[in-house]
C-alpha positions as CSV (number, residue, x, y, z in Angstrom):
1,X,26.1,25.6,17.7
2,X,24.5,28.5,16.6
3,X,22.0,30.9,18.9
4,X,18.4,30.7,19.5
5,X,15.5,32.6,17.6
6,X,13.3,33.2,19.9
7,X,9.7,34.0,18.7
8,X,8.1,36.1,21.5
9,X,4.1,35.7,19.9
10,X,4.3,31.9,19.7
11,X,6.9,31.0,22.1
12,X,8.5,28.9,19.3
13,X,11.7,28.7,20.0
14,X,14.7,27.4,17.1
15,X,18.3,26.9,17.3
16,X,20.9,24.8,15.5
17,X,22.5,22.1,17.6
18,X,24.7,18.5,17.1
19,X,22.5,15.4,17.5
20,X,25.0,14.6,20.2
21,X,23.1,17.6,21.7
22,X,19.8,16.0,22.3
23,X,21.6,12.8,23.1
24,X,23.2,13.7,25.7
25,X,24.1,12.1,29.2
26,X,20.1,13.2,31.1
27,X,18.5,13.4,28.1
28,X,15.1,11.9,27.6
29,X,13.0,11.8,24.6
30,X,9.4,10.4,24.8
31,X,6.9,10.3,22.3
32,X,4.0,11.5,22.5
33,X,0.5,9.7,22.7
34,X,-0.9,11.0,19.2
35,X,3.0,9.7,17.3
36,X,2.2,7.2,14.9
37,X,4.6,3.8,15.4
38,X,8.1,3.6,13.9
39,X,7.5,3.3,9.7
40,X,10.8,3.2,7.9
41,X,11.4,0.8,5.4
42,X,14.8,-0.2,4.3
43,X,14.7,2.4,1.2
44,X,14.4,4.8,3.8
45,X,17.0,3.4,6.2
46,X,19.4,3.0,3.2
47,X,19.3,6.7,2.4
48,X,19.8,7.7,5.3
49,X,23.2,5.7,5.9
50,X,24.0,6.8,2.3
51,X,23.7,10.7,3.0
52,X,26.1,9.8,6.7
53,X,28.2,7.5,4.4
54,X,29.0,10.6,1.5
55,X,29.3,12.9,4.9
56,X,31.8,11.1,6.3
57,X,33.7,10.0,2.7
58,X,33.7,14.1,2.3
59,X,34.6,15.3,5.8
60,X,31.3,17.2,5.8
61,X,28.3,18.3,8.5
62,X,24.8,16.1,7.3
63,X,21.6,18.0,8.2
64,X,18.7,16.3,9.4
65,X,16.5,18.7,9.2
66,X,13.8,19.8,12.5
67,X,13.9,18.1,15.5
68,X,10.4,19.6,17.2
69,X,10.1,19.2,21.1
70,X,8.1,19.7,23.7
71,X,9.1,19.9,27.0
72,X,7.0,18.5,29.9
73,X,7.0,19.4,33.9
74,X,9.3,16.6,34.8
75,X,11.6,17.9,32.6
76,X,11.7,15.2,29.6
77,X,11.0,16.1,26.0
78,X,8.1,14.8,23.8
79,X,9.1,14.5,20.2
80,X,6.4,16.2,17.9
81,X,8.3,15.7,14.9
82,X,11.5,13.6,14.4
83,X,10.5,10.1,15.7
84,X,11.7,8.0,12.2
85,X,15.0,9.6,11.9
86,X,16.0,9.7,15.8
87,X,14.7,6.1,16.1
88,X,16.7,5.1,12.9
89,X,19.9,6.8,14.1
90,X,19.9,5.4,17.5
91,X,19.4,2.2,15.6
92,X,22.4,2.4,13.5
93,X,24.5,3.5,16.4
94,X,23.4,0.5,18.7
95,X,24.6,-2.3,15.1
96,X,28.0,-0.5,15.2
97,X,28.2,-0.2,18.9
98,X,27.3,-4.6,19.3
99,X,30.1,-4.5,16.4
100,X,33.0,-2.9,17.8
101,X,35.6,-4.9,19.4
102,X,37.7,-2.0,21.3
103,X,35.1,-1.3,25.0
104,X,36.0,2.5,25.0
105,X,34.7,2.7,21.8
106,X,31.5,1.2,22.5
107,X,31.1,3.1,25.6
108,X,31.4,5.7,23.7
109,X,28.8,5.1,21.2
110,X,26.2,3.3,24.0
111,X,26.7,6.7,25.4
112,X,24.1,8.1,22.5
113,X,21.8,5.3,23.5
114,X,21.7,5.2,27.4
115,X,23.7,5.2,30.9
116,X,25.4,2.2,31.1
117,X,25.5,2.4,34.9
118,X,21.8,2.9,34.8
119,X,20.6,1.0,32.0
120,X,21.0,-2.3,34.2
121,X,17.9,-0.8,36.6
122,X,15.4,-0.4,34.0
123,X,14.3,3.2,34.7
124,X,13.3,5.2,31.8
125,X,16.0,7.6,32.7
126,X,18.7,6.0,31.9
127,X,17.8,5.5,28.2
128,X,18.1,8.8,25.4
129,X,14.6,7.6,23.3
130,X,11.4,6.0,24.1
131,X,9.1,5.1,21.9
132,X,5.4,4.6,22.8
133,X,4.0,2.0,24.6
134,X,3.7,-0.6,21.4
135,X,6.9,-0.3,20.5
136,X,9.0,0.6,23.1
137,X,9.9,-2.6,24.9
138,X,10.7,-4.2,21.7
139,X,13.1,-1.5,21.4
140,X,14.3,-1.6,24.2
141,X,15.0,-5.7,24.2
142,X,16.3,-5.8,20.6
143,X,18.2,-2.6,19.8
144,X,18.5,-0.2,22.8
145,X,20.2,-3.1,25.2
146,X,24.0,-3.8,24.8
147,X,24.8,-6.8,22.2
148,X,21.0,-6.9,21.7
149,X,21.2,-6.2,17.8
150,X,23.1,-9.6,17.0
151,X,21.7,-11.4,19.0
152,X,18.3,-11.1,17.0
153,X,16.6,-13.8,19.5
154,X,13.2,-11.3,19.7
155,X,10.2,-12.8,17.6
156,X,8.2,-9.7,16.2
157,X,4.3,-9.9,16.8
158,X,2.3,-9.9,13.6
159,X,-0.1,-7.4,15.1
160,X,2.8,-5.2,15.7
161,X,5.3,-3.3,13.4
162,X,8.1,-4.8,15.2
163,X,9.0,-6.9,11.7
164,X,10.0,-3.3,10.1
165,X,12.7,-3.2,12.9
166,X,14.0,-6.4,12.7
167,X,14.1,-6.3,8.7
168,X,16.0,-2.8,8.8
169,X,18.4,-4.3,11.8
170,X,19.4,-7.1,9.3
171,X,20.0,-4.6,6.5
172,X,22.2,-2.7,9.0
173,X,23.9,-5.6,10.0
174,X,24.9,-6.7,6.3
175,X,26.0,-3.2,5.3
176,X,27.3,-1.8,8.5
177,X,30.0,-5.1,8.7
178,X,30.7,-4.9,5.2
179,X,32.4,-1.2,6.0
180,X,34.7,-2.6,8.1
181,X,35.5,-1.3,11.5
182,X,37.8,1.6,10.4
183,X,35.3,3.5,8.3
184,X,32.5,2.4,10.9
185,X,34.5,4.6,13.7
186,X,34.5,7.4,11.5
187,X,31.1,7.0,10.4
188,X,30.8,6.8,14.3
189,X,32.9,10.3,14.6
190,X,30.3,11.9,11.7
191,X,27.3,10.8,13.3
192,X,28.2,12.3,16.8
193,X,29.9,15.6,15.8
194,X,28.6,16.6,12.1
195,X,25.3,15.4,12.1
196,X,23.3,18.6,13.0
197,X,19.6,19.6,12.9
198,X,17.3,22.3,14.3
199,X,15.9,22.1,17.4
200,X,12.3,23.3,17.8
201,X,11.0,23.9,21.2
202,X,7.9,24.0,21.7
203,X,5.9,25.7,24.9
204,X,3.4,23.3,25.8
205,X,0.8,20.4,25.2
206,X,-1.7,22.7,22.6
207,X,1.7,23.9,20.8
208,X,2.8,20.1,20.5
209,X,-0.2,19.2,18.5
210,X,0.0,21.9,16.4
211,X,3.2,22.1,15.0
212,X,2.5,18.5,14.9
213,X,-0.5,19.3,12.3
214,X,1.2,22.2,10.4
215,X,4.4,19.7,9.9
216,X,2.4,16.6,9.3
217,X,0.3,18.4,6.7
218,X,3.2,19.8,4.5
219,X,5.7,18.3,2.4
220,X,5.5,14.4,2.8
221,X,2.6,13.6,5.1
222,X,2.0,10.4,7.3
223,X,-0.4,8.0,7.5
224,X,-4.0,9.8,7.3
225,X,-5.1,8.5,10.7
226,X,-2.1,9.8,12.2
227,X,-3.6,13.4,11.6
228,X,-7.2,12.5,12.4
229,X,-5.9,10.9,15.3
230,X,-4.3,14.2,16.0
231,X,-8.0,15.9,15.5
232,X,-9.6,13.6,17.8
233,X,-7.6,14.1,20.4
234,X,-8.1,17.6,20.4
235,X,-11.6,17.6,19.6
236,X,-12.4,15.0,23.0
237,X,-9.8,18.0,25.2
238,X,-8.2,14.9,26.7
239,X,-5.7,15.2,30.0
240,X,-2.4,13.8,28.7
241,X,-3.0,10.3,30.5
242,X,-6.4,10.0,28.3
243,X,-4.6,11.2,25.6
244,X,-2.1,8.5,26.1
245,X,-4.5,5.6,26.8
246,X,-6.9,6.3,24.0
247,X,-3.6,6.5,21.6
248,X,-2.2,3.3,22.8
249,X,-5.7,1.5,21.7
250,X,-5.4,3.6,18.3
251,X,-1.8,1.8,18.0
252,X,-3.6,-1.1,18.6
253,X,-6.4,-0.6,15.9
254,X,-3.3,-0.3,13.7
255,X,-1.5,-3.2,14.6
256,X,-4.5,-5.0,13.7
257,X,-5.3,-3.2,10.0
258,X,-2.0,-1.7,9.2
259,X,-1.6,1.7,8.7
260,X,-2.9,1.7,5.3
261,X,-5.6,-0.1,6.6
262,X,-6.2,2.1,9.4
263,X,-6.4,4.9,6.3
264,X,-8.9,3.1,4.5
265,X,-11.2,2.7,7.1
266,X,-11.0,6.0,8.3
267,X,-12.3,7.2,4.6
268,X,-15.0,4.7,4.7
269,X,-16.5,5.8,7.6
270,X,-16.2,9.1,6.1
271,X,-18.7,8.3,3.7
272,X,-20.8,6.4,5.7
273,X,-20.9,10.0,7.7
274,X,-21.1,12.1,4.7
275,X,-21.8,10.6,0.9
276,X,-21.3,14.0,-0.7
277,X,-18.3,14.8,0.6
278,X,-14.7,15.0,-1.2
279,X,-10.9,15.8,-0.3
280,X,-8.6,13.7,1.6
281,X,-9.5,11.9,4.3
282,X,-7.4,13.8,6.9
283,X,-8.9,16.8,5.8
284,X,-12.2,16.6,5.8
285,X,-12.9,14.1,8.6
286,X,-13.5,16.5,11.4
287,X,-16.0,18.4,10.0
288,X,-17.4,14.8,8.9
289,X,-17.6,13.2,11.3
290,X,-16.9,14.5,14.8
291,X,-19.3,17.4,14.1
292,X,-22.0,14.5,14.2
293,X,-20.9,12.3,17.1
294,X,-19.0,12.6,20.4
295,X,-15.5,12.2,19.8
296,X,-15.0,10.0,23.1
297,X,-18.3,8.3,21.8
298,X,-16.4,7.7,18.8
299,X,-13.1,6.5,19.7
300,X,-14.9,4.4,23.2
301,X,-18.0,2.6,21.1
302,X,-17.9,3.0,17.7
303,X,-14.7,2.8,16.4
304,X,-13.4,-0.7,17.9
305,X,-16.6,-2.1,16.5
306,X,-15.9,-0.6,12.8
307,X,-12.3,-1.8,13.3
308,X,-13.4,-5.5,13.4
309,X,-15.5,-5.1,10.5
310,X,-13.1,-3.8,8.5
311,X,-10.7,-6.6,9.5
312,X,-13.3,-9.3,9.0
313,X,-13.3,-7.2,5.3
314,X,-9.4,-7.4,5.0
315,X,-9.0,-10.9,6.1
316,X,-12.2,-13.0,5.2
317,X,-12.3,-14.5,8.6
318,X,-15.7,-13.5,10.0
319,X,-16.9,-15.4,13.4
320,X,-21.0,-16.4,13.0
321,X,-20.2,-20.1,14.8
322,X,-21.9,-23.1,12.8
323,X,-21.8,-20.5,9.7
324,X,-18.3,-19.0,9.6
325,X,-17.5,-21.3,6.9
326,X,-20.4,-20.4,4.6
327,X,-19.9,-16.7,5.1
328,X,-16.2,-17.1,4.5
329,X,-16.7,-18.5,0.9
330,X,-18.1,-15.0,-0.1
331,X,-16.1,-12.9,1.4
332,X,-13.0,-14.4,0.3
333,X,-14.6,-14.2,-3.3
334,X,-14.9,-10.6,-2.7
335,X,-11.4,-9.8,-1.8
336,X,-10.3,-11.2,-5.1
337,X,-11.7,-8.3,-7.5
338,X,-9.9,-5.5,-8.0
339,X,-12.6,-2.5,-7.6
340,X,-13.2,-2.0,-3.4
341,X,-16.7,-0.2,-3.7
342,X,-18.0,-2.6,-2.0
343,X,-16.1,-2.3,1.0
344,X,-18.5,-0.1,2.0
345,X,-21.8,-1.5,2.5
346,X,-19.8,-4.3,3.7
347,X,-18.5,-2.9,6.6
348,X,-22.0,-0.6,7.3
349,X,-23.8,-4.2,7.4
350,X,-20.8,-6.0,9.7
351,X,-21.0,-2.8,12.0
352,X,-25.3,-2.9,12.2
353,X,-25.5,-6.7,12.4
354,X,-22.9,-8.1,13.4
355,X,-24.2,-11.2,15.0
356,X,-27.0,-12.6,13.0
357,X,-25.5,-15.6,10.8
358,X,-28.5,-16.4,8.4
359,X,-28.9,-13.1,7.5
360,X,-25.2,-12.8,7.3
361,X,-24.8,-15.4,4.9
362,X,-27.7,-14.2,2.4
363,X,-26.4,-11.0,2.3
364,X,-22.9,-11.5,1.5
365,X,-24.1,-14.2,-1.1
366,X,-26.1,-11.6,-2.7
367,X,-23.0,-9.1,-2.4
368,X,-20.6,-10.8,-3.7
369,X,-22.8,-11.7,-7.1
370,X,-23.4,-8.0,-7.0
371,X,-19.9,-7.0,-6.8
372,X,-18.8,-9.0,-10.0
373,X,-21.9,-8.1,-11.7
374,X,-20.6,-4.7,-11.4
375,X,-17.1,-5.1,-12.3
376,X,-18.9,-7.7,-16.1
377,X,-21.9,-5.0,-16.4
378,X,-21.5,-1.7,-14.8
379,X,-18.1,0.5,-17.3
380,X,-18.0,3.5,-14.9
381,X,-16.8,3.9,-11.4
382,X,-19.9,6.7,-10.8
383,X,-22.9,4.2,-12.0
384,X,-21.1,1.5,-9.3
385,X,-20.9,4.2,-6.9
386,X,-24.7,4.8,-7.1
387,X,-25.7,1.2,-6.8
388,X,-23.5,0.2,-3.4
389,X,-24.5,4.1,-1.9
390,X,-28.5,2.8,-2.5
391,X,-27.3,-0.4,-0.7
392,X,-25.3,1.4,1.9
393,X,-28.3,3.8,2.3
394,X,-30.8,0.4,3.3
395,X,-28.2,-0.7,5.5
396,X,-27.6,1.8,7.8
397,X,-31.5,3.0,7.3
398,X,-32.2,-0.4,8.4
399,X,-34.7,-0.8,5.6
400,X,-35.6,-4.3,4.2
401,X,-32.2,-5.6,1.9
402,X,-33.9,-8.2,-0.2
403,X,-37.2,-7.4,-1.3
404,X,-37.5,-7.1,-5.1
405,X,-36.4,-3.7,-5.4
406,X,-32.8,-3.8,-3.5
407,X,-29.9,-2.9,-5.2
408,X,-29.1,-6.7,-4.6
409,X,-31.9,-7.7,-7.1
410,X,-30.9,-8.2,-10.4
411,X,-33.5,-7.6,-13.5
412,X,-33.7,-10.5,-16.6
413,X,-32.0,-7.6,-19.0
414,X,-28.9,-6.8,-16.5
415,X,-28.9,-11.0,-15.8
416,X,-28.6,-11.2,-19.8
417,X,-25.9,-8.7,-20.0
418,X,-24.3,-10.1,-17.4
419,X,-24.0,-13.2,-19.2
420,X,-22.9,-11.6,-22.4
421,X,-20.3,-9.8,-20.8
422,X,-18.9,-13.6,-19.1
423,X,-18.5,-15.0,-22.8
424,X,-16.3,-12.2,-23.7
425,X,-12.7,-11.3,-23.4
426,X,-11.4,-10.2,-19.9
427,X,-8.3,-7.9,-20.1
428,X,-7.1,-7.1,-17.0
429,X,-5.1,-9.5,-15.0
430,X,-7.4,-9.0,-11.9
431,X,-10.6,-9.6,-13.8
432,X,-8.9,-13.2,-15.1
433,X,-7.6,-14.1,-11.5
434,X,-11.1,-13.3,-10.3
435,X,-13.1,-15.1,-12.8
436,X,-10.9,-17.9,-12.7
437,X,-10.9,-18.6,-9.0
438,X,-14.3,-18.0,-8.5
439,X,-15.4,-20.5,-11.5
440,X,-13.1,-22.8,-9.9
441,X,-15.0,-22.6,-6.6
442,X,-18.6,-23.0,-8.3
443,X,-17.3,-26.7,-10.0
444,X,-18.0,-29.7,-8.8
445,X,-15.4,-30.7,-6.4
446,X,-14.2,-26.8,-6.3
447,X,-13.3,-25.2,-3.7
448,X,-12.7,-21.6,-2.4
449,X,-9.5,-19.8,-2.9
450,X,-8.3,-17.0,-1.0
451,X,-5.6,-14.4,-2.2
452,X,-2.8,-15.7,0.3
453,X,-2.9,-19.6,-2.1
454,X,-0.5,-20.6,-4.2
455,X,-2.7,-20.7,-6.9
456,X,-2.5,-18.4,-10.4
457,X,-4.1,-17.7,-13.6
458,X,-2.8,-20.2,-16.6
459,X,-4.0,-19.2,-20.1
460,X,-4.2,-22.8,-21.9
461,X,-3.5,-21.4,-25.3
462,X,-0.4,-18.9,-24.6
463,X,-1.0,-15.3,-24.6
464,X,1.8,-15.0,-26.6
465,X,2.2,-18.0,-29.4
466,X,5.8,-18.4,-30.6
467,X,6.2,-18.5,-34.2
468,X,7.5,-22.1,-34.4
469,X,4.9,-23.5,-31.6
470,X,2.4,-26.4,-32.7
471,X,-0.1,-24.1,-31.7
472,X,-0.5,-22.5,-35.3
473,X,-1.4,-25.8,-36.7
474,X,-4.6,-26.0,-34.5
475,X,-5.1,-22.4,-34.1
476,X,-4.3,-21.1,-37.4
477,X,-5.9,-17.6,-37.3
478,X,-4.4,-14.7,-35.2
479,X,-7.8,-12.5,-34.9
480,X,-8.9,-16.1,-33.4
481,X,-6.2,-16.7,-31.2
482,X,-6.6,-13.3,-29.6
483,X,-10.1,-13.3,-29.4
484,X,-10.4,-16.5,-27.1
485,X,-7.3,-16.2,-25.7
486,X,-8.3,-14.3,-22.6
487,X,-12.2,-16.0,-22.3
488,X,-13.0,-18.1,-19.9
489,X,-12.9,-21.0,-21.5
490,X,-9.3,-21.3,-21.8
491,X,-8.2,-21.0,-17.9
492,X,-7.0,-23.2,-16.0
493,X,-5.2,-22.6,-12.4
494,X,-2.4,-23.6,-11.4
495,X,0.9,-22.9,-8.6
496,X,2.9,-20.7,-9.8
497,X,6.2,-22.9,-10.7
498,X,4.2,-24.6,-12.8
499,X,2.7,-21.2,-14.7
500,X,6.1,-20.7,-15.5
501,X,7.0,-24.2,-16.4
502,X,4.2,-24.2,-18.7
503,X,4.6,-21.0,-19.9
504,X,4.1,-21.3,-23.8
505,X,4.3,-24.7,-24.0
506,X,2.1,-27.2,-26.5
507,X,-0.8,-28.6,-25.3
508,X,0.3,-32.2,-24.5
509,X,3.5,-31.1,-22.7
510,X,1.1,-28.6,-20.7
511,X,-1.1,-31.2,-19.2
512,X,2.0,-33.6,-18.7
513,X,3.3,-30.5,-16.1
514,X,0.0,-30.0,-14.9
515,X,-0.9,-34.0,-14.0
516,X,2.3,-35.1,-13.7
517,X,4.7,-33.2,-11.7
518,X,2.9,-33.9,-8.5
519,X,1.4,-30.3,-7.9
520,X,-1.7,-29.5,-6.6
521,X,-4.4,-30.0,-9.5
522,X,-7.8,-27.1,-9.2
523,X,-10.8,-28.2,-10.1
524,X,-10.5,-25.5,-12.9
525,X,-7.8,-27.5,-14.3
526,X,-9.2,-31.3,-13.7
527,X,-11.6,-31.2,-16.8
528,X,-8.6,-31.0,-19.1
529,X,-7.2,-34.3,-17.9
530,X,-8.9,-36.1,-20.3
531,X,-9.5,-34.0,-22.9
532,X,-6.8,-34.5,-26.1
533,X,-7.2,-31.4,-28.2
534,X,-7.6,-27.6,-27.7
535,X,-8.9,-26.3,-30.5
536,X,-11.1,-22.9,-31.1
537,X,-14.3,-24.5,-30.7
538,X,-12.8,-26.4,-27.5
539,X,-12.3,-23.0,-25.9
540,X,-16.0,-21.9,-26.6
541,X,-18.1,-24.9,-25.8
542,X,-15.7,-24.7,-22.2
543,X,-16.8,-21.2,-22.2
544,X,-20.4,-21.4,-22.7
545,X,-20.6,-24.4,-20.4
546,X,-18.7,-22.5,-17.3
547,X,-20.6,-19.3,-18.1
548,X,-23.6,-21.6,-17.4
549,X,-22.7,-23.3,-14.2
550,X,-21.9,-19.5,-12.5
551,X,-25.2,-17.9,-13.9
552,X,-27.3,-21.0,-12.3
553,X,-25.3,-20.3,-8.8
554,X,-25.8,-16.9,-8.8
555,X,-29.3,-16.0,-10.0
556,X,-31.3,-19.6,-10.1
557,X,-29.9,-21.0,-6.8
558,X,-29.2,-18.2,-4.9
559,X,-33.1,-16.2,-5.8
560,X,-34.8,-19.6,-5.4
C-alpha cells in the first residue's frame, strides 16, 4: 500500500503498509534492549478497541500511526517505536482468536500471532512479536499460545508488570464477548485489512536509538528512565549483547520501584550529582551525571545500590538485623507526610551507610522529627529545600550528622514554634492523616501505622454539623466549631467502614460504633472510651495534652 520515501542522507526509509504487513507468515519483531516493558492501562486499551470498533461500524481504514524498525543481520526487526500498540493489538486478536468457535477462523486470526505448525517447537521464529526478556515468556504462556487467554491460570509476579496484562486481558474478555461473534469477525476483517500505519525503517543499531530519542522526546513521552536509559547506553558504546544484559537488569530495577519509581530516583540522584541544576530529569541527566562518573561504573556499582535505598524509602522495610524493627517505626512515619524532600538525604545516607544499625536508627529518628518539623514550621518549599541540601551536603561529605549544629538540631525558638504550630488547625487531609497516625504511635500502647492499614482519619466533632444534630447544643458557636474542628485534639482513627458509619453522627452513637461494632480500636481512639462529653474545652485540654506527649518524644527523649 503506497510506495517508499526513501531519504538518501539518513537512510530513513517510510512507506504506508497494512498491519497484516508486518504480521505476516516469517515475520519477527523483537524489542530492543533499551524498550521500556509493556505500559497500557485499560483507558488506553479501551481507546484503542473503540477507534477499531467506529472503523469497523463505518467500513473505514484506522491509522495507527509509525511503526519504527530496525532491521538486524539475521534478518528480524527490532521495534524502536510501536511496542504498546503492536503488543495490545496482538492481544486483542489472540481474546477473539480463544473465542471463536469456527477452526478456519481462528487459524486465520492465530495467523497474526504465530505459525501454528511451528509454535508447538518453541523457536522464536515461529511467533510475529517478542517482547524483552521480562515480559516475554509471560506473553508467550498467557496470550501468544492458543486458548491461553481464557484460560487465565498464569499468576503475575509482583515485581513484574505482568498484572497490567492480565487486568487488560479481563477487560478484553468482558467487552470482546459482549460483541458477539458476528461483529467480532468483522472487527477481525478491520483489524487485518484496514488497520494501516507507516513503516519506518531504520539502517542500523546508532539510527535505532535515535529515532528512538527524537520520538520518545516529542508529543507524549515515556517514562523518564526509559530515555536516560537510552543515554546510558549510548554513552557506555555497548555491543548489542551488553546492551541487552545491562537493560534486562534496568527492567529489573523497575520491576522492583515501578516505573514512576524508577523516575523518581533517577531525579534524585540528579541532585545528589548536581544541586543547582533544573529541567526534566531526562534532559539534563547526562550532562549530570554521566559527565562525572563512568557510565558502566554507574549502571555495574552504583545504581543497584541506590535502587535498594530508594526501595527501603518506598517500602519502609529496611534490613539492620536486631534493629530492623526500630528503624522501620521511622521510616514508615516518614512515608505518611505529604512533602518528599526528604527523600533525599534519605537515600544519600542508605547509599553511604548502609550497614551500620545504631547509627541507622539515630539518624532516621532525628529525620523523621525533622521532616514534620518542616512540614508545622518551615511555609515554603525553598527554606525546606535549604535545610535537607545542608543535610544532604554532611552526608555525602561524610561530615559529623549530630553535633549541635546539624540541620538535625533543633533550637528552643524553632522547638517553641513547633509547638505552636501543633496546637493549631491543620488543613490538609495529609497533614491530619499524618499527625494522627503518628500521635497514635507515640501513646501508650500505640503502635506504628503504615500507609497500606486500614486505618483513617475520624474528626470527633464532624467537619460538617447538620443543622438538626445535638452537636449545636454543646458546641453552640460556629467560629468555635471551625476553629477546633481540624486540631489535634479532636482525632481519632479509625477503619474506614466505620469513618463512614460514623460520619456526622452524635457523640454517644459515635463511640457506640467505635467500641462496639467489633473493629479494630487505635490507641488514638481508646482514650475516648470513657470519656462522656465532647465539649470545646474537651477538644483543647486533648490537644494540649497530645501536643505534649509528641514534643517530649521528639526533643526531650530523643536529644537526651
Amino acid at each position: 500500500m503506497g510506495s517508499e520515501t526513501p531519504r538518501s542522507d539518513s537512510g530513513i526509509r517510510a512507506r504506508e503498509c497494512a498491519l497484516s504487513d508486518i504480521l505476516s507468515p516469517g515475520s519477527q519483531l523483537k524489542m530492543p534492549p533499551y524498550q521500556r516493558s509493556y505500559s497500557w492501562e485499560e483507558n488506553e486499551v479501551r481507546e484503542l478497541l473503540d477507534d477499531l470498533l467506529n472503523a469497523t461500524e463505518n467500513g473505514r481504514y484506522h491509522f495507527i500511526g509509525a511503526i519504527v524498525l530496525v532491521r538486524m543481520e539475521d534478518n528480524t526487526y527490532q521495534v524502536v517505536d510501536g511496542q504498546q500498540r503492536l503488543t495490545t493489538l496482538t492481544m486483542i486478536l489472540a481474546m477473539m482468536r480463544d473465542l471463536e468457535t469456527d477452526p478456519v477462523r481462528k487459524a486465520e486470526i492465530h495467523a497474526l500471532i504465530g505459525d501454528s505448525d511451528r509454535t508447538m517447537l518453541g523457536e522464536g521464529a515461529a511467533w510475529r512479536l517478542t517482547l524483552n526478556d521480562v515480559d516475554n515468556p509471560f506473553f508467550r504462556e498467557a496470550i501468544q499460545a492458543e486458548g491461553a487467554t481464557l484460560r487465565r491460570d498464569l499468576i503475575a509476579s509482583d515485581e513484574s508488570n505482568h498484572e497490567v496484562m492480565q487486568k487488560n486481558l479481563a477487560f478484553l474478555h468482558e467487552e470482546l464477548e459482549e460483541l458477539g461473534e458476528a461483529t467480532r469477525r468483522t472487527l477481525f476483517e478491520t483489524i487485518r485489512d484496514r488497520v494501516v500505519l507507516v513503516r519506518v525503517g531504520v539502517p542500523d543499531w546508532d539510527g535505532g536509538y535515535e529515532v528512538f530519542r527524537v520520538l520518545n522526546t516529542r508529543g507524549k513521552a515515556p517514562n523518564s528512565h526509559d530515555i536516560v536509559k537510552t543515554e546510558i547506553l549510548q554513552h557506555a558504546n555497548f555491543d548489542q549483547a551488553e546492551a541487552s544484559r545491562y537493560a534486562r537488569e534496568w527492567l529489573e530495577h523497575e520491576a522492583k520501584l515501578g516505573g514512576g519509581g524508577l523516575d523518581d530516583l533517577l531525579n534524585i540522584i540528579r541532585q545528589l550529582y548536581g544541586r543547582n541544576t533544573k529541567g526534566k530529569t531526562a534532559n539534563v541527566f547526562a550532562k549530570v551525571v554521566l559527565s562525572k562518573v563512568d557510565s558502566r561504573t554507574f549502571v555495574d556499582d552504583e545504581l543497584p545500590r541506590y535502587v535498594e535505598a530508594y526501595r527501603i524509602v518506598l517500602k519502609g522495610d529496611p534490613d539492620f538485623g536486631p534493629l530492623t524493627e526500630a528503624i522501620r517505626a521511622p521510616l514508615n512515619h516518614l512515608r505518611l507526610l505529604d512533602h518528599r524532600l526528604w527523600q533525599v538525604p534519605a537515600v544519600a545516607y542508605l547509599y553511604k551507610h548502609p550497614d551500620d544499625g545504631e547509627q541507622a536508627l539515630k539518624f532516621f529518628q532525628m529525620l523523621e522529627r525533622l521532616a514534620y518539623a518542616m512540614m508545622l514550621h518551615f511555609t515554603t518549599a525553598s527554606a525546606r529545600q535549604k535545610r535537607y541540601q545542608k543535610l544532604t551536603q554532611l552526608i555525602q561529605g561524610d561530615k559529623p550528622l549530630f553535633d549541635r549544629s546539624s540541620p538535625l538540631r533543633f533550637a528552643k525558638d524553632e522547638q517553641k514554634k513547633v509547638r505552636e504550630r501543633m496546637t493549631g488547625r491543620f488543613a490538609t487531609f495529609g497533614q491530619r492523616r499524618a499527625m494522627a497516625l503518628r500521635t497514635n504511635a507515640a501513646l501508650e500502647n500505640g503502635e506504628m501505622i503504615t500507609l497500606e492499614d486500614d486505618a483513617t482519619v475520624e474528626h470527633v466533632l464532624p467537619r460538617s454539623v447538620p443543622e438538626e444534630s445535638y452537636w449545636h447544643a454543646t458546641w453552640p458557636r460556629t467560629q468555635v466549631q471551625r476553629e477546633l474542628c481540624e486540631t489535634l485534639g479532636n482525632f481519632v482513627i479509625v477503619p474506614q467502614r466505620i469513618n463512614h458509619q460514623a460520619d456526622r453522627l452524635d457523640f454517644r452513637e459515635k463511640k457506640r460504633i467505635f467500641f462496639e461494632s467489633g473493629a479494630r480500636v487505635f490507641a488514638l481512639t481508646e482514650d475516648l472510651r470513657h470519656r462522656n462529653t465532647w465539649t470545646p474545652e474537651d477538644v483543647r485540654a486533648r490537644t494540649e495534652q497530645l501536643v505534649d506527649i509528641l514534643m517530649d518524644e521528639w526533643f526531650s527523649a530523643l536529644d537526651d
